[in-house]
TITIMI-540620 format. One record per atom (N, C-alpha, C, O, CB): residue in one letter; chain; atom name; x, y, z. Coordinates in pm, whole numbers, plus 50000, padded with zeros to 5 digits. Glycine has a CB too. Layout:
# residues N
residu|chaine|atome|east|north|up
A|A|CA|X|Y|Z
...
# end
This chain:
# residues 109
residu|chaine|atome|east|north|up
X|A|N|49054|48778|48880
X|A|CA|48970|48877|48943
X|A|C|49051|48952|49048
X|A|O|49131|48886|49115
X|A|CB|48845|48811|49006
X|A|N|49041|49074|49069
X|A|CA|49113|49166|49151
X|A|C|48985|49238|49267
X|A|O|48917|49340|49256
X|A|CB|49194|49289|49036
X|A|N|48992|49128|49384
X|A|CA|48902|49185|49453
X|A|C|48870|49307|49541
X|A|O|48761|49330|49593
X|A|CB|48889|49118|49498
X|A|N|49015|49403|49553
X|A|CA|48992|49490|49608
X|A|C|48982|49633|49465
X|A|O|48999|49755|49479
X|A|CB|49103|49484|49731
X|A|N|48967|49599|49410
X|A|CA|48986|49653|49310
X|A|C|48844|49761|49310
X|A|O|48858|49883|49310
X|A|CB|49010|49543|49197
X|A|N|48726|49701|49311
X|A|CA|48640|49773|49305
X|A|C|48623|49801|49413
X|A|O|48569|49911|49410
X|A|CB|48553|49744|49250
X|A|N|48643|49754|49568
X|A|CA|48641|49870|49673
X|A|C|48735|49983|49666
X|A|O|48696|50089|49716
X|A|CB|48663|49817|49802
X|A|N|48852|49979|49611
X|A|CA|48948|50089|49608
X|A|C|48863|50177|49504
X|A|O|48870|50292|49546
X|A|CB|49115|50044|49560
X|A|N|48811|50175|49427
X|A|CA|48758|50262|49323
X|A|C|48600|50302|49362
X|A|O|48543|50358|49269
X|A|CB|48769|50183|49177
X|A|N|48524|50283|49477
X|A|CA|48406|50316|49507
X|A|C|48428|50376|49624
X|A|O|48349|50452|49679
X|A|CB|48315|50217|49507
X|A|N|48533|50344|49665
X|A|CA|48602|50441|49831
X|A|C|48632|50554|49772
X|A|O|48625|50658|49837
X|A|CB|48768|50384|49928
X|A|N|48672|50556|49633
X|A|CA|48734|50722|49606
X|A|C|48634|50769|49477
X|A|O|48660|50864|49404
X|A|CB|48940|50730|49547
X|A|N|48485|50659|49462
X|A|CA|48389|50790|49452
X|A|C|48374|50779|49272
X|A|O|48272|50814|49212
X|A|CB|48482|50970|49526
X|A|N|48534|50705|49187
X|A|CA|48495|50724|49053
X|A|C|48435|50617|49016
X|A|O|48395|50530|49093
X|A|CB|48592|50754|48965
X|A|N|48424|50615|48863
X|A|CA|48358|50556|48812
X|A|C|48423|50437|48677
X|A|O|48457|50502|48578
X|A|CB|48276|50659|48787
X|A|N|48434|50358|48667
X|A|CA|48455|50247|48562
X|A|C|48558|50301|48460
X|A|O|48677|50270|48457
X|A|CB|48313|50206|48485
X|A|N|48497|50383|48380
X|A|CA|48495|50474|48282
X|A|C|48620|50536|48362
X|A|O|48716|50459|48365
X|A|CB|48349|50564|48249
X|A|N|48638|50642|48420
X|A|CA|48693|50742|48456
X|A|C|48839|50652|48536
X|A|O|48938|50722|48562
X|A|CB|48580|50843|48548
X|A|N|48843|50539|48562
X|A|CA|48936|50490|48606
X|A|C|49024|50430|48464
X|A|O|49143|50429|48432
X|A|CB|48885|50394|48715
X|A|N|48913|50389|48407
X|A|CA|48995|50313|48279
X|A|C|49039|50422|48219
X|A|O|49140|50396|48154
X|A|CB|48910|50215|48167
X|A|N|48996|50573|48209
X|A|CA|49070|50686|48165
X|A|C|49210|50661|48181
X|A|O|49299|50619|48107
X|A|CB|49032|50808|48234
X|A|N|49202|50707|48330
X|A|CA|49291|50746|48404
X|A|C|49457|50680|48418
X|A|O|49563|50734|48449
X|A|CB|49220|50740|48510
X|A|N|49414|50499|48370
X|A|CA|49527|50448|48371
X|A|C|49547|50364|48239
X|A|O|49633|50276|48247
X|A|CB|49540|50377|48492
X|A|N|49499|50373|48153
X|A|CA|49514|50361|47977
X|A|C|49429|50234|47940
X|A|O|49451|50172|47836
X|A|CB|49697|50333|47914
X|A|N|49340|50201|48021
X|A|CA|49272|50086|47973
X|A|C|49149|50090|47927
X|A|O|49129|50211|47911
X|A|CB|49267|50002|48055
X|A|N|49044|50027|47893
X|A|CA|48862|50035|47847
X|A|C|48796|49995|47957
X|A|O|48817|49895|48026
X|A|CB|48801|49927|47716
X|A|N|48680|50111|47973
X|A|CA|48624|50075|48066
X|A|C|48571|49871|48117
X|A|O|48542|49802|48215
X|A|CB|48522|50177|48037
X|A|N|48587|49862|47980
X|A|CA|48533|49743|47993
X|A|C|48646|49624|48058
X|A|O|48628|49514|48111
X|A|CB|48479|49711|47849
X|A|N|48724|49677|48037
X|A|CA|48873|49623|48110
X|A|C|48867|49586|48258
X|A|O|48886|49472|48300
X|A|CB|48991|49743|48105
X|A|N|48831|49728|48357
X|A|CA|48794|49762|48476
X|A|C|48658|49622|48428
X|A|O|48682|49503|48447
X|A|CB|48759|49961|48511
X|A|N|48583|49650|48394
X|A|CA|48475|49540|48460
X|A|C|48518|49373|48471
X|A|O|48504|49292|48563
X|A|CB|48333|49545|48361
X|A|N|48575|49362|48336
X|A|CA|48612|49228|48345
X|A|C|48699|49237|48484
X|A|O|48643|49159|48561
X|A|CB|48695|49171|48205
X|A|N|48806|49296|48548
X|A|CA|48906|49281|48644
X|A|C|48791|49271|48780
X|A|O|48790|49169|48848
X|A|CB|49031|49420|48641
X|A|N|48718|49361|48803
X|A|CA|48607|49364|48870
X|A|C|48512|49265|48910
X|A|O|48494|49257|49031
X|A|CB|48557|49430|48819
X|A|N|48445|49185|48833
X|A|CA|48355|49120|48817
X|A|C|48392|48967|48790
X|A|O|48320|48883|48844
X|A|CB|48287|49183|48729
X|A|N|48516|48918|48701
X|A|CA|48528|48824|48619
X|A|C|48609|48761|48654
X|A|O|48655|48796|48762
X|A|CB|48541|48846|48515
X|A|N|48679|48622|48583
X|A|CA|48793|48646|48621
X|A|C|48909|48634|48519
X|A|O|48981|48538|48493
X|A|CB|48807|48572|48723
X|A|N|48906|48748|48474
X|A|CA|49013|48805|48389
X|A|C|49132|48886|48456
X|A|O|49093|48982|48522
X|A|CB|48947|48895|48293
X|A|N|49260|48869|48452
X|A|CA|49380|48906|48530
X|A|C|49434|48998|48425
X|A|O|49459|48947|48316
X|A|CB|49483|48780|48579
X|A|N|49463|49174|48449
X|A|CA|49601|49224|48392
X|A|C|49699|49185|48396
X|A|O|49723|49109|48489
X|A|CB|49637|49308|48417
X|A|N|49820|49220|48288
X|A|CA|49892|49204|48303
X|A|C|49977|49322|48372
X|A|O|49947|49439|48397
X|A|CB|49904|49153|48215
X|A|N|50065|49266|48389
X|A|CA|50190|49369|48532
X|A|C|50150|49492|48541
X|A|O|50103|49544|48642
X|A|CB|50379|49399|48495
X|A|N|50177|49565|48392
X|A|CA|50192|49676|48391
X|A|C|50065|49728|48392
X|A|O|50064|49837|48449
X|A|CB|50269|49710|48304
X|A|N|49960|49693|48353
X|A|CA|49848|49759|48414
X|A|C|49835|49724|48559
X|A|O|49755|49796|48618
X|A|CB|49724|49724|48342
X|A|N|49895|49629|48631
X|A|CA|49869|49637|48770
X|A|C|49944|49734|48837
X|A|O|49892|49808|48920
X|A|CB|49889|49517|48830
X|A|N|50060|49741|48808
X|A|CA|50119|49860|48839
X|A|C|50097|50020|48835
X|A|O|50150|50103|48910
X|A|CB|50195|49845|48788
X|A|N|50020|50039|48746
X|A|CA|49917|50141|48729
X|A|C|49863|50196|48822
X|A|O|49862|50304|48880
X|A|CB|49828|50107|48671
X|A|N|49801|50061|48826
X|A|CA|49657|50073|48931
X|A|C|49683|50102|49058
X|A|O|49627|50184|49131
X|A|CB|49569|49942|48949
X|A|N|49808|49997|49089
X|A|CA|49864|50022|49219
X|A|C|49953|50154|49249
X|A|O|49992|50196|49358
X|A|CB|49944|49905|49247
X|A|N|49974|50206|49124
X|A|CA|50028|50375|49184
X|A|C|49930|50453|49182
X|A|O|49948|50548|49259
X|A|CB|50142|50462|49098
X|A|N|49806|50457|49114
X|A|CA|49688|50562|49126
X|A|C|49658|50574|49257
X|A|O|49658|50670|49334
X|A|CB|49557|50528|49053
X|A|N|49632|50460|49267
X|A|CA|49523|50424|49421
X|A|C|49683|50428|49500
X|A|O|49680|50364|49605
X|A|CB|49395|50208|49436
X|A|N|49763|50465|49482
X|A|CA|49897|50446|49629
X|A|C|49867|50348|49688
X|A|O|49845|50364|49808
X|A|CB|49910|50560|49762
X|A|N|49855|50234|49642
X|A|CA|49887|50104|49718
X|A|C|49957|50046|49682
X|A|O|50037|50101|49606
X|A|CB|49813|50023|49738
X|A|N|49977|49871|49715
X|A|CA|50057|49787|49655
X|A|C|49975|49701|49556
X|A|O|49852|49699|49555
X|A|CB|50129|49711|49756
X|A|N|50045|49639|49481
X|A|CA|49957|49512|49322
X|A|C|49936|49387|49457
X|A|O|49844|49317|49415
X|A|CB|50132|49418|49111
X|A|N|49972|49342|49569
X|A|CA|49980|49234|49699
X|A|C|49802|49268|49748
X|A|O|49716|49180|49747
X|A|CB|50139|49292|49857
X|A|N|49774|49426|49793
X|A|CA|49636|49472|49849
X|A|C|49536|49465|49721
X|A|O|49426|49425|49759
X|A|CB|49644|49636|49917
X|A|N|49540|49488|49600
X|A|CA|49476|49481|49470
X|A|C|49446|49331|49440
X|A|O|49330|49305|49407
X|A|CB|49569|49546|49357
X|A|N|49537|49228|49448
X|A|CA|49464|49125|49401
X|A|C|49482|48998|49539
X|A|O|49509|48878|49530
X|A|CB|49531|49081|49234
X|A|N|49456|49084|49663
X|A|CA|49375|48994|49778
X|A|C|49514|48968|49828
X|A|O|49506|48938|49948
X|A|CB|49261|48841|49730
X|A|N|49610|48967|49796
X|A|CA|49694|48920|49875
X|A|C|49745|48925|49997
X|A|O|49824|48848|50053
X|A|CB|49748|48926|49837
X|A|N|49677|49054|50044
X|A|CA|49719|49112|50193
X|A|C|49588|49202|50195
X|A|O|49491|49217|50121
X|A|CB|49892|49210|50211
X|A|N|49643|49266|50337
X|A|CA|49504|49359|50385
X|A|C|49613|49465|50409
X|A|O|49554|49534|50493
X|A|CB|49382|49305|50544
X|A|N|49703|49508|50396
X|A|CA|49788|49623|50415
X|A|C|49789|49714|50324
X|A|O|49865|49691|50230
X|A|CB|49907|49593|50430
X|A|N|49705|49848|50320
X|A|CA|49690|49918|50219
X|A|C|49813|49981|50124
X|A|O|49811|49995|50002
X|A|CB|49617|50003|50268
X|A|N|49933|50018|50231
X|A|CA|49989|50109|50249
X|A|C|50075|50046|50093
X|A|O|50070|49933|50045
X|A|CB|50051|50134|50411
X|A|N|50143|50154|50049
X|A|CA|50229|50061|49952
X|A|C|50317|50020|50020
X|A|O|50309|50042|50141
X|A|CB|50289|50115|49833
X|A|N|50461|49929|49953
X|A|CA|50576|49820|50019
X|A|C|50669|49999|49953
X|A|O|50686|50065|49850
X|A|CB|50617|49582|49914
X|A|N|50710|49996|50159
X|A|CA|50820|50081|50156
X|A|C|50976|50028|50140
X|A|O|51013|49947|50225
X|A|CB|50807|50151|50273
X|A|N|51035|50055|50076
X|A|CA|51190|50058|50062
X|A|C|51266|50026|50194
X|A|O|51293|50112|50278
X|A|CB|51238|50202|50012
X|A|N|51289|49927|50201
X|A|CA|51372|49878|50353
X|A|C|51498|49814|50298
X|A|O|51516|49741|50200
X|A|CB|51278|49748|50465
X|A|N|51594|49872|50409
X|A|CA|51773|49797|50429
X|A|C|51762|49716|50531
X|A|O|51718|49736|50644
X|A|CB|51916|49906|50475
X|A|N|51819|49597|50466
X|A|CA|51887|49498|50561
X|A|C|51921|49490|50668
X|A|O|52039|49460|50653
X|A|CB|51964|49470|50542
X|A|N|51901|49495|50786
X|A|CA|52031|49473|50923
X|A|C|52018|49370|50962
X|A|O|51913|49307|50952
X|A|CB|52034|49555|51059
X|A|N|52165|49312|51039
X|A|CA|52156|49211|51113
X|A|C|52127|49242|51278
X|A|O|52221|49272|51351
X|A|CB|52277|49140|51085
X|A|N|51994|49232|51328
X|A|CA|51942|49326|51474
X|A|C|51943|49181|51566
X|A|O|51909|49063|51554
X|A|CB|51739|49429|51464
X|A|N|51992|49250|51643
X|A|CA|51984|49133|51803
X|A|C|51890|49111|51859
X|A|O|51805|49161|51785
X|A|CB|52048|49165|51927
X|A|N|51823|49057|51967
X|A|CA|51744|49039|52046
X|A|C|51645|49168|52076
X|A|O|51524|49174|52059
X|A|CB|51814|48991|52144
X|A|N|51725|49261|52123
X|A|CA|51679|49379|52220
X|A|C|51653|49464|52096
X|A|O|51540|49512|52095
X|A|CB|51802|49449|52348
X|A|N|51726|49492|51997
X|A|CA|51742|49560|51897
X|A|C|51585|49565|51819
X|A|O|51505|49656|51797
X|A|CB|51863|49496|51819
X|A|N|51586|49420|51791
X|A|CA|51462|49402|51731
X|A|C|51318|49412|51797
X|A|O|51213|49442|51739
X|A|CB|51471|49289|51684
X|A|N|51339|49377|51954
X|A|CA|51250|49420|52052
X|A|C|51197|49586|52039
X|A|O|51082|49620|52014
X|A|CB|51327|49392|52188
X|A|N|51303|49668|52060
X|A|CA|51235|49811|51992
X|A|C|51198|49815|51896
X|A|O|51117|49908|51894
X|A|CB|51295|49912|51976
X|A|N|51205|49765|51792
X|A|CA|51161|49804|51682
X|A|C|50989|49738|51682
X|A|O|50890|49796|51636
X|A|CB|51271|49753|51563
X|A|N|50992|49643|51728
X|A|CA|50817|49562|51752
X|A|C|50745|49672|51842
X|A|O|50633|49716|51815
X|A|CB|50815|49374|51864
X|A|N|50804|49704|51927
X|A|CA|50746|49800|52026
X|A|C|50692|49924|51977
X|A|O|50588|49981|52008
X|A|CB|50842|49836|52121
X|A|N|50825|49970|51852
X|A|CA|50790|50107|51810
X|A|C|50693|50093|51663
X|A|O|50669|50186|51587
X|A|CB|50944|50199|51786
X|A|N|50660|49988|51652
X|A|CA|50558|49959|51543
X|A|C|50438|49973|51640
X|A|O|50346|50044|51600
X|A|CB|50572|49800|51457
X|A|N|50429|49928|51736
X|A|CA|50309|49936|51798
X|A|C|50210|50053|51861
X|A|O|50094|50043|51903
X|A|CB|50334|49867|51876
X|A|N|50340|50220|51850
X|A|CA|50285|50307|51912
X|A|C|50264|50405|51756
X|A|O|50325|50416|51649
X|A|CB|50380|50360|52052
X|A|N|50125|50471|51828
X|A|CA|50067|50545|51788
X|A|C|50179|50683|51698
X|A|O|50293|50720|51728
X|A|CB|49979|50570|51909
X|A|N|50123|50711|51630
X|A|CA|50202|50867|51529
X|A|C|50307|50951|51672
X|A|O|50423|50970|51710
X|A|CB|50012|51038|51451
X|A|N|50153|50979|51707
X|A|CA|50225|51082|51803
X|A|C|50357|51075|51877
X|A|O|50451|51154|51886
X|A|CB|50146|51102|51901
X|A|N|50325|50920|51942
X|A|CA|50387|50862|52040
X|A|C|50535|50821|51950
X|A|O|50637|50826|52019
X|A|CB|50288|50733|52110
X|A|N|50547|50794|51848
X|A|CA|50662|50784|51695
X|A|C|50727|50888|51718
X|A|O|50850|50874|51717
X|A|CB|50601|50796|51522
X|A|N|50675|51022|51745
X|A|CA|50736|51163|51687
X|A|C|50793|51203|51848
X|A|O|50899|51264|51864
X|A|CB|50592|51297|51601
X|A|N|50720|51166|51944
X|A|CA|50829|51190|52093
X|A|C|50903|51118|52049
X|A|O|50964|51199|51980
X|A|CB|50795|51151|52257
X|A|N|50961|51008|52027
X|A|CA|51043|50900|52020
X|A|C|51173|50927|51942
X|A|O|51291|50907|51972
X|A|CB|50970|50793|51963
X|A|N|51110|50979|51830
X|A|CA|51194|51058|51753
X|A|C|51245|51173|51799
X|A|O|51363|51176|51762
X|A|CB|51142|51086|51652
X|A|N|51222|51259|51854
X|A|CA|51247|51377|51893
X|A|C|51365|51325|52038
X|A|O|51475|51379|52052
X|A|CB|51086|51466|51925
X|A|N|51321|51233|52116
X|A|CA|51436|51187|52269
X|A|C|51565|51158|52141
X|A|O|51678|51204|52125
X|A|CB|51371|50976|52409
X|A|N|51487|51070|52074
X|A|CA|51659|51058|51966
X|A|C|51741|51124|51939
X|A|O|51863|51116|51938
X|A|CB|51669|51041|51847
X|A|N|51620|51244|51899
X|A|CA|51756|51360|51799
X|A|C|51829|51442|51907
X|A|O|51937|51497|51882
X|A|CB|51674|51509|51668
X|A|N|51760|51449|52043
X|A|CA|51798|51519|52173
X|A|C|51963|51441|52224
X|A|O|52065|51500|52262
X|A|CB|51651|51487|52304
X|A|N|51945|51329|52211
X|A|CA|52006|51222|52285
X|A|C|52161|51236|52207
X|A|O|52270|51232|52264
X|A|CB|51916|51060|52268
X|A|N|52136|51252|52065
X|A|CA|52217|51255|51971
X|A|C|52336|51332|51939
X|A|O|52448|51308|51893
X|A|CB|52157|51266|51900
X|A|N|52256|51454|51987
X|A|CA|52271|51606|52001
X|A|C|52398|51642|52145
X|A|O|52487|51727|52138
X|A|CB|52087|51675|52039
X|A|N|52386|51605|52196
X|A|CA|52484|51562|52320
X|A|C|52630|51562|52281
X|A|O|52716|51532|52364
X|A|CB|52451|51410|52375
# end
């Protein structure tokens, strides 16, 4: 069973039918995933999880993080290093884009 499955598809309004269109399956597919507990396989999860721009982790309960899994590099970060980075997770868009902007100023030098 894929429990966010039918909130992601009633948040954006379609319908059973029109989802199972949309990503090559039978409507009846969507219900069993919905309702049952019948599991796709990958590649229909993958589907699903690019329609709706999330991750297959938020689709079958695994997390509460909508967002999809962005592409991240490695570093080895120090103490302080990693301290900004917790900090700058914590501020708001706006407050991201000053932050960004002292950077590119700073840089610019």
């Amino acid at each position: 069973m894929l429990p966010n499955l039918k909130i992601l598809r009633q948040e954006r309004g379609i319908s059973q039918q029109r989802l199972a269109d949309a990503i090559g399956v039978s409507q009846q597919s969507i219900n069993q995933y919905e309702n049952h507990s019948v599991e796709p396989d990958i590649s229909v999860l993958t589907r699903l999880a690019d329609h709706f721009n999330t991750s297959i982790d938020f689709i079958v309960g695994h997390t509460d993080i909508r967002r999809p899994i962005e592409h991240t590099e490695a570093f080895h970060l120090n103490r302080d290093e990693s301290d900004v980075i917790t900090q700058y997770r914590a501020l708001k868009g706006s407050e991201k884009q000053c932050i960004a902007l002292m950077i590119k100023t700073l840089l610019e030098k």
